[in-house]
NUKOLMAR-719681 format. One record per residue: residue in one letter; x, y, z of N, C-alpha, C, O in turn. Coordinates in steps of 0.02 Angstrom, whole numbers, padded with zeros to 5 digits, always signed. Each point is the difference from the previous one (the first is absolute). Layout:
aXYZXYZXYZXYZ;...
REM end
This chain:
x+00042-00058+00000-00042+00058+00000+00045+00062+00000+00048+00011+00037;x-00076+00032-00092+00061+00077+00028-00051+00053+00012-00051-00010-00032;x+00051+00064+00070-00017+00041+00030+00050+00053-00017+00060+00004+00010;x-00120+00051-00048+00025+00051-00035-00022+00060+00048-00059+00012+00015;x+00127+00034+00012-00027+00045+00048+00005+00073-00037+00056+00020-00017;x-00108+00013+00007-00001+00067-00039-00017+00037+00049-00055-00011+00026;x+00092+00060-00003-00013+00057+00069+00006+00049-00032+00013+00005-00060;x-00027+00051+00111-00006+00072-00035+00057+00024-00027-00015+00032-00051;x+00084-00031+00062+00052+00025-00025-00009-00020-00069+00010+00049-00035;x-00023-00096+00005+00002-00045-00069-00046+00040-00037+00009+00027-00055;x-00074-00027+00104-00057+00046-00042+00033+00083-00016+00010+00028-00054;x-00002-00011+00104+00019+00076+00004+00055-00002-00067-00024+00025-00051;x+00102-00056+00043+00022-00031-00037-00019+00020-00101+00021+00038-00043;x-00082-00103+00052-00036-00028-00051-00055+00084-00031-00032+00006-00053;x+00041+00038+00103-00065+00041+00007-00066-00022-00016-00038+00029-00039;x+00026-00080+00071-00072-00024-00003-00032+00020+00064-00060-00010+00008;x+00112+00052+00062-00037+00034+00027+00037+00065+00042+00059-00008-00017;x-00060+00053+00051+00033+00065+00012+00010-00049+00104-00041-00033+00032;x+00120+00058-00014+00007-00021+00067-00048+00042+00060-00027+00055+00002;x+00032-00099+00032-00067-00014+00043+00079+00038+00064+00060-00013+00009;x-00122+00072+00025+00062+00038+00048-00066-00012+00070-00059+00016+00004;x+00107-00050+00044-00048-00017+00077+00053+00050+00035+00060+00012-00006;x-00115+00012+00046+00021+00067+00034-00048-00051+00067-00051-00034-00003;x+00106+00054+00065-00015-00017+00089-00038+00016+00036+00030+00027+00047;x-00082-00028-00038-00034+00042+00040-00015-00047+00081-00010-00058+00018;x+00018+00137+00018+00002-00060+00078-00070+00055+00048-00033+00052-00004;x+00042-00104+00040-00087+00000+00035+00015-00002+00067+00021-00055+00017;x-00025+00091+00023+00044+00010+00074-00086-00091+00045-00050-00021-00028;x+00067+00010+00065-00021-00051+00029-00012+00022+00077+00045+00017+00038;x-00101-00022-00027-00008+00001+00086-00058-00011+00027-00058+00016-00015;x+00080-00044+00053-00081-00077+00044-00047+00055+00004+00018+00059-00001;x-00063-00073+00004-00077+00008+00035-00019-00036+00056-00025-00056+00002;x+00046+00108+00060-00011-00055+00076-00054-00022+00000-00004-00059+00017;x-00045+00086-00032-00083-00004+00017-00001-00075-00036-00036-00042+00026;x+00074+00022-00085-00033-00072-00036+00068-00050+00013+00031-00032-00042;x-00023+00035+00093+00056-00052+00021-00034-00046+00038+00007-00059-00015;x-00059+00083+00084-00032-00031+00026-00027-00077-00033+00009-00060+00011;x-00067+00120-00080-00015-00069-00035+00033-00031-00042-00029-00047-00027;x+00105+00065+00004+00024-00063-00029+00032-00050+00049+00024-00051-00024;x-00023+00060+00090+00025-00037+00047-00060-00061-00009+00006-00056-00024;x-00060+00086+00050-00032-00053+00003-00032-00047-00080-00014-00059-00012;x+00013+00121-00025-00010-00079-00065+00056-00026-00018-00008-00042-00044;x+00080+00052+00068+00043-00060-00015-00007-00046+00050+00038-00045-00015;x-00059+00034+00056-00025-00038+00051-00057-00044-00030+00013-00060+00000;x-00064+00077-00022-00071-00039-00029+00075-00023-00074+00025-00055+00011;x-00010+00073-00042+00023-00015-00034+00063-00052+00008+00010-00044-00041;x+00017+00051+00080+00056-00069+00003-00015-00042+00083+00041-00031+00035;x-00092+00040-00027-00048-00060+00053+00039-00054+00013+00010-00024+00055;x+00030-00007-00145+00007-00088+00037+00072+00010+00005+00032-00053+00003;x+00004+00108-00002+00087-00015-00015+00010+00002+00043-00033+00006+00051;x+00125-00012-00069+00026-00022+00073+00019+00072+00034-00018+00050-00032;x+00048-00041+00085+00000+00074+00023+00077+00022-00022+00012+00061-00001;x+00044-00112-00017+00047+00056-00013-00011+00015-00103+00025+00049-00028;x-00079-00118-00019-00005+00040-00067-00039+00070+00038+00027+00055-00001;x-00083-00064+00029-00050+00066+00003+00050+00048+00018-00018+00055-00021;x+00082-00051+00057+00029+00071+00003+00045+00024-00039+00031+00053+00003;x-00029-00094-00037+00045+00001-00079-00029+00039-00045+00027+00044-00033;x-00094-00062+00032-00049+00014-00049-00012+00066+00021+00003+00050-00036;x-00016-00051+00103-00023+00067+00039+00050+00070-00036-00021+00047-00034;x+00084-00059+00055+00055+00044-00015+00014+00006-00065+00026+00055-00011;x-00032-00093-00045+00030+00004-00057-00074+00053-00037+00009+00058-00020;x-00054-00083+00019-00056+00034-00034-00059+00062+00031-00023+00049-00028;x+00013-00073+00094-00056+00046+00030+00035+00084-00011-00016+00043-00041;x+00060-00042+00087+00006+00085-00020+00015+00023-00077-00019+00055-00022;x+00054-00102-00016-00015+00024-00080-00045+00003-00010-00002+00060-00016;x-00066-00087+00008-00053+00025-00029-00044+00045+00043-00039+00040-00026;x+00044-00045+00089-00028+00080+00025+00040+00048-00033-00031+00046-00027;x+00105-00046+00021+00030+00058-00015-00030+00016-00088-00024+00050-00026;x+00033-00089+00011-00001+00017-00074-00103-00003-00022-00026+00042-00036;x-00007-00092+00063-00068+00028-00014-00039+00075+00042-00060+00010+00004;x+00101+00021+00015-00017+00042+00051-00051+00057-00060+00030+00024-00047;x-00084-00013+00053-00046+00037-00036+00014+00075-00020-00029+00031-00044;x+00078-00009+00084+00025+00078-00017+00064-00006-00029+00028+00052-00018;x+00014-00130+00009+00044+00002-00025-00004-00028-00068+00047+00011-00038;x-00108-00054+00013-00046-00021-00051-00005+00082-00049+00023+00013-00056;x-00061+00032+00105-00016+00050-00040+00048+00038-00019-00001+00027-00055;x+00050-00019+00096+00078+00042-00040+00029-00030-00042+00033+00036-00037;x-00030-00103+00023+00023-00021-00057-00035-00017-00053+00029-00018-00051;x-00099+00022+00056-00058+00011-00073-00011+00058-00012-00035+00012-00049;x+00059+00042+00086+00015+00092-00004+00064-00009-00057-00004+00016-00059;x+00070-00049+00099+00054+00019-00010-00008-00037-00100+00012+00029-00053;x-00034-00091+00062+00003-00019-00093-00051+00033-00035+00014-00009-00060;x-00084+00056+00064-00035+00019-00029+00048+00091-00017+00010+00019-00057;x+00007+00013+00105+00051+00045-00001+00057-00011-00051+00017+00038-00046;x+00012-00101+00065+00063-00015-00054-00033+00005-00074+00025+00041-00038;x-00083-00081+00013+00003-00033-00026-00037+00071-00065+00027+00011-00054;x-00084+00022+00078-00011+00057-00025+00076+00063-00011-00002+00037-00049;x+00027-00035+00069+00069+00032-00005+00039-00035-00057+00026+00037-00042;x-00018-00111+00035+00028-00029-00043-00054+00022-00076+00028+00019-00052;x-00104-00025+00058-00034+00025-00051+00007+00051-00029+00000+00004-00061;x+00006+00060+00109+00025+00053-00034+00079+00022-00038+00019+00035-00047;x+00007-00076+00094+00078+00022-00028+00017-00042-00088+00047+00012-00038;x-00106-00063+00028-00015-00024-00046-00033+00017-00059+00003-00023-00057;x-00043+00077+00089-00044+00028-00039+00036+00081-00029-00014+00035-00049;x+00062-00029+00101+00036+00052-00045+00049-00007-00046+00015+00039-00045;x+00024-00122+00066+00027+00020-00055-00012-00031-00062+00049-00002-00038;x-00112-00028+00015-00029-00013-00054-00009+00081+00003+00056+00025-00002;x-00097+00016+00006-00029+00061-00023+00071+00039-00029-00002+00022-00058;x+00073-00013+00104+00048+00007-00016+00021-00025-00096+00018+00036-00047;x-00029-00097+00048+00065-00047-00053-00078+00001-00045+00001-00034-00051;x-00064+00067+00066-00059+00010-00067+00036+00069-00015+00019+00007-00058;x-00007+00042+00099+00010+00084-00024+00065-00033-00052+00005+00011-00060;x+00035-00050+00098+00060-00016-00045+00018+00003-00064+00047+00021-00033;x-00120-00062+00019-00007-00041-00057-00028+00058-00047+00005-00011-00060;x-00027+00054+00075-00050+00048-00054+00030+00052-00015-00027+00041-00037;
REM end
């Protein structure tokens, strides 16, 4: 069997497509005391039959990541922060087509 790997450099390359630029964006993280309570207790209904040192494994590796990161005001700054980016990317797009049309005439 051969396995043919075509990635973007090849395309970009080939110009069958223009490079793809990822820009970082970071999202500051911080608990919500008020919903700690209840993730205490639904990891509890939730790992009922384990043993107690997986359950504190489990406890530490995941519970405060997803309070931190589903946290609802930290949800909304980062569907702010890509609708912001992303309209900014539209315009800076839109000028310079309007730009490289005056160009052209």
């Amino acid at each position: 069997m051969v396995i043919s790997i075509y990635d973007i450099q090849r395309a970009v390359a080939h110009k069958a497509t223009v490079p793809i630029y990822y820009e970082s964006r970071i999202s500051k993280l911080s608990p919500n005391a008020a919903e700690l309570p209840k993730l205490d207790a639904e990891f509890k209904e939730i790992t009922e039959g384990e043993e107690l040192t997986k359950k504190e494994k489990l406890k530490t590796k995941w519970a405060a990541l997803e309070a931190l990161v589903g946290d609802p005001k930290r949800v909304a700054l980062v569907a702010a922060d890509l609708v912001a980016h992303f309209e900014k990317r539209v315009e800076a797009t839109r000028q310079m087509s309007n730009e490289e049309f005056r160009m052209s005439n």
